[in-house]
N, C-alpha and C positions, 0 to 999 in steps of 0.2 A: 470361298467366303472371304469377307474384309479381313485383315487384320486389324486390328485395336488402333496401330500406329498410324493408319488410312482414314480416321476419323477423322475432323476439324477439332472433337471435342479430346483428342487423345489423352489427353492430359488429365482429363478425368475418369478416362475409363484404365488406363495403365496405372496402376500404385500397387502398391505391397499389401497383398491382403495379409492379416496374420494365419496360420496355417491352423487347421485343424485339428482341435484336438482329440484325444481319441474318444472312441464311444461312451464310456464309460465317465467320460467328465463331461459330459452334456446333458443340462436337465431341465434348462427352460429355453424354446424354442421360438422363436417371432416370425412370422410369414408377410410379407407384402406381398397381398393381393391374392387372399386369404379365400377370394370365392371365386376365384377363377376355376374351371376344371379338375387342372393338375394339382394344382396349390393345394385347392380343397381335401381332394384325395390320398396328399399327401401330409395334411394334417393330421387326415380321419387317422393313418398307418402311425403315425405318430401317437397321437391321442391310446388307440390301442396299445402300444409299444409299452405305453407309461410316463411318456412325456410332457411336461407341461408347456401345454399349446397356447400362442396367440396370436392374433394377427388383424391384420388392418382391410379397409376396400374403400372406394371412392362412395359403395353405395353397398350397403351388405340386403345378398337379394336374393330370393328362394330358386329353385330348390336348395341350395349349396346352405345359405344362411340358415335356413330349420334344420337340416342334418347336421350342422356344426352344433347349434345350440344345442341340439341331442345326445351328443359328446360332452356338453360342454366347455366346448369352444369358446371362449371371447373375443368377440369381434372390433375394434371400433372402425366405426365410420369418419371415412377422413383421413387423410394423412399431416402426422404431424412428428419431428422430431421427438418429441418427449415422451413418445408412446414406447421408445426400446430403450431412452437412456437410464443406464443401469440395472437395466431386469433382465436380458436376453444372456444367453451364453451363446447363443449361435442364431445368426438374422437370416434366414431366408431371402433369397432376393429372386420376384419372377422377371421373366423374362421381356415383361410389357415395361417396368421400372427404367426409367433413362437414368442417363446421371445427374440429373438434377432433381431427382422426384427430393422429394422433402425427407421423406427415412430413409432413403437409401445414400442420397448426399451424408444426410448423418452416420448412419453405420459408418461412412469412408471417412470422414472426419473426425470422428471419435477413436479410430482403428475397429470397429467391435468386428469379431468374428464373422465372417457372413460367407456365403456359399450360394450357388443356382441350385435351382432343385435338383438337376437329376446328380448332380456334385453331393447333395447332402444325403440322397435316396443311398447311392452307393457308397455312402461310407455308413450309413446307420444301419444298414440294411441288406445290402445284394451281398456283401466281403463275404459272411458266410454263410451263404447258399450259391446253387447255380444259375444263374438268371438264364431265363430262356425269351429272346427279345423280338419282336416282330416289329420288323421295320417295312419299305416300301412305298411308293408313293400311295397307293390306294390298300385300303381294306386292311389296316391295322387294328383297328377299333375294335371292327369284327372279329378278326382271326382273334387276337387277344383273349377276348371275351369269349369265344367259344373252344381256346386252350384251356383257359382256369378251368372254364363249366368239365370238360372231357375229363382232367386230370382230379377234377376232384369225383366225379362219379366213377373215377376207376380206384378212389382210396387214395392217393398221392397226397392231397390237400396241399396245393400250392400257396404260396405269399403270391399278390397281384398289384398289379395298378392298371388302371385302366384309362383311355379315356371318353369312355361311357360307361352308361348305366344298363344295365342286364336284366333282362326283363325278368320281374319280379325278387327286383333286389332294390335297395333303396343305398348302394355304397360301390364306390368303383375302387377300393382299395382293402387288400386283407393280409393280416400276416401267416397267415394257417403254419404248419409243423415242418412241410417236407424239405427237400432239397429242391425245390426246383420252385422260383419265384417267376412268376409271367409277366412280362412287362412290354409297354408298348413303347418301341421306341423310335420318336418324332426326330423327322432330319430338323425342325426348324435350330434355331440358336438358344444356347442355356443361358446366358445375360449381358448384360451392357459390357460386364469386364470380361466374358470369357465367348468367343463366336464360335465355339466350335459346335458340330451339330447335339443334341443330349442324348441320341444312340451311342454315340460314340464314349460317352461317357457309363455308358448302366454293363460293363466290363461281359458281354457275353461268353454263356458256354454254350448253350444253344441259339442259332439265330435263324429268323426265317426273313427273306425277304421276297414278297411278294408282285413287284409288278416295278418297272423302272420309268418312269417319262418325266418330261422335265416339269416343272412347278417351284412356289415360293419364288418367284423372279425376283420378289424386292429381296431377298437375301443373297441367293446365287443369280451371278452375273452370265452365266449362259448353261448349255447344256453341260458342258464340259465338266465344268467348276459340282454341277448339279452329279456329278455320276464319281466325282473324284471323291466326293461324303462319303458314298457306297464303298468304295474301291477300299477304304480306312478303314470301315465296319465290318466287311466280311475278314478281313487280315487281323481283327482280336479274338474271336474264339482258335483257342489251345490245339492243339494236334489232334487230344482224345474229346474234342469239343463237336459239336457238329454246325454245319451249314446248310438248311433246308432251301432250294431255288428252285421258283415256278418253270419249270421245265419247258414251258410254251411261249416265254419269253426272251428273247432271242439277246436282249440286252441285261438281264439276269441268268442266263446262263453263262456270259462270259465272264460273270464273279468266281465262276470255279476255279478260275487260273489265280485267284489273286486271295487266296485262305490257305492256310496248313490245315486245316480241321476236316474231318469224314465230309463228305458233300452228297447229299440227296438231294435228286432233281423229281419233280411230282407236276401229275397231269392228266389231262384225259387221252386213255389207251384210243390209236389212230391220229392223232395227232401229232407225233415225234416228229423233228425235223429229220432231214439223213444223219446217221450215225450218232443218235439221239437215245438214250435208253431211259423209260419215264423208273425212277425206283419206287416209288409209291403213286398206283394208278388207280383213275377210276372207269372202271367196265361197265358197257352197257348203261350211259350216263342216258336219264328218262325227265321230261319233266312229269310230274304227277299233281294234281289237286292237292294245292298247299303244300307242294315243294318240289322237291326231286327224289329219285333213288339209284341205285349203282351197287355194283358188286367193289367191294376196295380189293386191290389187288396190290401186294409186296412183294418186289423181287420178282415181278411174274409169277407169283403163286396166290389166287383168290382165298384173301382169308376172313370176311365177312360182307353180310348184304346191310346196307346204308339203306335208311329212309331216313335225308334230310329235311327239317321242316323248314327252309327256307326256298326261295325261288332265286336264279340267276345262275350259269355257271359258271362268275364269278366267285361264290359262294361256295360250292361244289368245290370249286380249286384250293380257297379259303382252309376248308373242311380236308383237303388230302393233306395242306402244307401242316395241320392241328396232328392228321393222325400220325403224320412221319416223327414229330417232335413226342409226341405220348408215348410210342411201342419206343422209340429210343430210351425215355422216361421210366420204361416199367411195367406200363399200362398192356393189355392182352387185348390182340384184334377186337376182341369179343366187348370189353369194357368199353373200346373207344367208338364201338357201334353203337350201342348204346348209348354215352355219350352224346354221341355226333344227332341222336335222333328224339333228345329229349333236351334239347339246346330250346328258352324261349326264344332266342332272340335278343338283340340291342335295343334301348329307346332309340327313336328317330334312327332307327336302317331298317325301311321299310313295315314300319311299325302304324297298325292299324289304331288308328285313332277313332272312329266309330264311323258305324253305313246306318244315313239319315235318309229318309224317304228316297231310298232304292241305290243311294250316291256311296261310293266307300271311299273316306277320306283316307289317305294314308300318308305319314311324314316320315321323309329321309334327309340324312346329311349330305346327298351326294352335292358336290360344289366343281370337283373338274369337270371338262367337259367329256372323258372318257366315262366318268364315274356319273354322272348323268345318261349317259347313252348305257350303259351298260344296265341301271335301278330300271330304266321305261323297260328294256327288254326282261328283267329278273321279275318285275311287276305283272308286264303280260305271262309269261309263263306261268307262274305263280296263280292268276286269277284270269285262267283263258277266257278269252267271250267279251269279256268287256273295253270300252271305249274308255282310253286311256286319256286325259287330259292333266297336261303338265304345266305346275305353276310353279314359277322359278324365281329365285334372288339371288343375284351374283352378288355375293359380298364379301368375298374373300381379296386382300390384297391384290393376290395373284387375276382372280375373275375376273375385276373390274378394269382389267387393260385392254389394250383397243385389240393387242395381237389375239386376244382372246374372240374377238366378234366375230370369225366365219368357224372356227370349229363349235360354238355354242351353235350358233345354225345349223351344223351338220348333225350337232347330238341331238338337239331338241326337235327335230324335224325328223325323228323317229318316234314320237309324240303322234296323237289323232289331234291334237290342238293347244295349243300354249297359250297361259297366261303369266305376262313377264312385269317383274315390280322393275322400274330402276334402281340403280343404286346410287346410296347419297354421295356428295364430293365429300372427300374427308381434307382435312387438314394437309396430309400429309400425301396426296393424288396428284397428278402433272396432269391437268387439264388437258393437253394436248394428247395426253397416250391414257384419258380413259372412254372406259366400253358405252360405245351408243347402241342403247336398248331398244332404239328404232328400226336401228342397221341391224341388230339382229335379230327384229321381230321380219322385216321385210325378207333375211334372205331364208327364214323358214316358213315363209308366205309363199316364195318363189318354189319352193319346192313342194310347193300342195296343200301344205297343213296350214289350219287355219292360225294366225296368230297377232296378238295385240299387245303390245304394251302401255304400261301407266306408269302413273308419276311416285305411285307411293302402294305399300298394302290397302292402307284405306281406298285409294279411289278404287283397287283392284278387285275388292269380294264385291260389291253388290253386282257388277258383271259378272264375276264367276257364276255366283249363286241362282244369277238369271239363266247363264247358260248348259249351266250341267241338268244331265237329266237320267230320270232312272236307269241301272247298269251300269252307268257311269264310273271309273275309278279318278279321282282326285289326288294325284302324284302332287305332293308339296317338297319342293327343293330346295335348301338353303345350310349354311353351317352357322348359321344364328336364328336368333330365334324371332323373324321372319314376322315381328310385331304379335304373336303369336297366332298367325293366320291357322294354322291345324284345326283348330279347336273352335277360334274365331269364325270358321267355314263350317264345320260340323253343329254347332249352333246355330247358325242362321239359316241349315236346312231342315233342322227339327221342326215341325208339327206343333207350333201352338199348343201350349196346354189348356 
């Protein structure tokens, strides 16, 4: 990653922050950019905690805004210096804030105390408990979310953060009782003043990483740079800490060289590479109507039968890396079957939004293009029989690069047909190196499937809506919220009242 001193603007992001004070002298608390995800999330743990919360957004906007107001949270709209001067003991600062936003210039100006989140998380928070952190390039969200769900239905009641919502939860943030906090930890950068990635920072005793491939290009400068983040994160959990690694990954099992900590590698049994031993396997891995099942097997000893209600064996994997970290935790094979098999699910990971005259809409986050190819196969498995149609928005920094146009071809062309939005030029895009949604509608034409792009969602559903037809599944892909095409497509294939 940059250093600070590699900036033009260095000089604003290097200064002397004043240091932190200890927990216990911190009691009113300011967040810029207060309805972001994490931000949000991290209010809500706050708000719980007992602190007095505020914070700022360019546009305070639901969901995040009603569940803050339901805390009561204070939000204002707009950014303006006067909103922290003199009230704040400690400024939040997220990680979208430059150094010139307007309160964060001021925090720097004024000296006031200020911190990135996952900076303030671990000092308010992780110091005493164990954080258990799931990193990886794909499937954090997930795993996360379906660690809390396990550890709290085996009694543990974990502290969490997340960065989603669990189905049939309205909060991605909880402090509960035990020793063991779940947390998702994003390689991206904690803030303007500090680049280091903010797993690196939530001090793991448990860690799990899941899957390694390169991404975030506007941050890390090649792959290299991208796997030396890893290489720092598995080397903080303790000796009696552990290390949980997807065993089927050939660039995640060479983290075991680079931790003092116990090291579990997990997997599907028949799959080991040579001289590979899976410690946490899944036997006799099926897909079933509305999900999967498996015998879990520890040690080479089967110690319960899985029915997970999710589809992909992405997922499946997901679910070994959950139980490796739970039976380390406490939790009894038997608890974390159970667990594992009464899991809702995330919002938007494969999350069924409604089947309108015969069509089932369903929205996921997936945005790489592995993690796209992998949702279309977890979806078919998931809902054998039917015609899969994938509607996609690349709009992730990383998505919208040109190097991304023939592997998007390769994932989406596992698709029965695609319907593709472009993505807008941002500000901050090199014209020259972004994705043409042309070039990649044609090279997944080339390979059979039907495929179209457009200029925008709008011009994109009233084609959809003419093309899909009963049986149909409706894959919507995006890590934003995609103008809110899901829903926008599930109504306009409703029946007239």
């Amino acid at each position: 990653m940059r250093r600070l001193e590699d900036f033009a603007d260095a000089d604003l992001r290097v200064f002397a922050r004043p240091p932190l004070p200890p927990p216990e002298a911190i009691r009113k608390v300011y967040l810029i950019g207060i309805c972001g995800k994490g931000m949000g999330a991290l209010a809500e743990l706050l708000a719980e905690a007992g602190y007095e919360v505020r914070g700022s957004d360019e546009a305070a906007y639901p969901p995040m805004s009603t569940r803050l107001a339901a805390r009561g949270i204070r939000v204002d709209e707009g950014y303006s210096a006067a909103h922290i001067s003199g009230w704040a003991d400690l400024v939040v600062v997220g990680n979208a804030a430059t150094p010139t936003h307007p309160e964060a210039a001021a925090a720097r100006e004024q000296n006031v105390v200020q911190a990135s989140l996952p900076e303030t998380l671990a000092h308010l928070f992780l110091r005493q408990r164990r954080p258990a952190v799931v990193a990886g390039t794909h499937g954090k969200t997930t795993t996360t979310g379906l660690l809390t769900h396990v550890l709290r239905e085996a009694g543990l009641d974990p502290g969490f953060l997340v960065g989603g919502v669990m189905v049939g939860e309205e909060t991605t943030s909880g402090l509960g009782t035990g020793e063991v906090f779940a947390i998702e930890g994003d390689e991206y950068d904690a803030a303007y003043f500090d680049k280091r990635p903010k797993m690196i920072l939530y001090q793991p005793y448990r860690a799990i990483v899941t899957s390694l491939e390169f991404d975030h290009a506007d941050i890390y400068r090649d792959w290299e740079e991208y796997k030396r983040a890893f290489h720092a994160f598995v080397a903080l959990p303790p000796p009696d800490g552990l290390l949980v690694l997807n065993g089927e990954d050939a660039e995640v099992r060479k983290l075991a060289k680079r931790t003092w900590a116990r090291v579990r590698l997990y997997g599907e049994e028949g799959r080991e590479a040579s001289g590979v031993t899976f410690h946490v396997a899944a036997r006799d891995l099926t897909p079933v109507e509305g999900g999967q099942a498996f015998t879990l097997v520890v040690h080479g000893e089967p110690v319960a039968d899985v029915r997970l209600p999710m589809g992909g064996r992405y997922n499946a994997l997901n679910a070994l890396a959950v139980a490796a970290v739970a039976i380390d935790a406490g939790a009894t094979p038997e608890a974390v079957a159970r667990g594992l098999g009464s899991f809702g699910g995330m919002k938007r990971r494969q999350e069924v939004i409604a089947e309108e005259a015969g069509v089932l809409v369903v929205d996921d986050f997936a945005h790489h293009p592995t993690a796209v190819s992998a949702t279309v196969q977890g979806v078919r498995e998931r809902w054998p029989g039917r015609r899969v149609v994938a509607v996609f928005e690349p709009r992730s920094n990383s998505s919208r690069r040109k190097a991304f146009e023939a592997p998007y071809a390769e994932a989406l062309a596992t698709a029965d047909a695609l319907f593709l939005s472009t993505p807008p030029l941002r500000h901050n895009d090199d014209p020259a190196d972004f994705l043409d949604a042309e070039a990649v509608a044609s090279g997944v034409g080339a390979s059979g499937t039907s495929a179209r792009a457009f200029a925008s969602a709008d011009d994109l559903l009233p084609e959809l809506v003419e093309a899909l037809r009963p049986g149909d599944l409706a894959l919507v892909m995006s890590n934003g919220s995609f103008d809110g095409l899901p829903r926008r497509l599930a109504a306009a294939l409703a029946p007239e009242a």
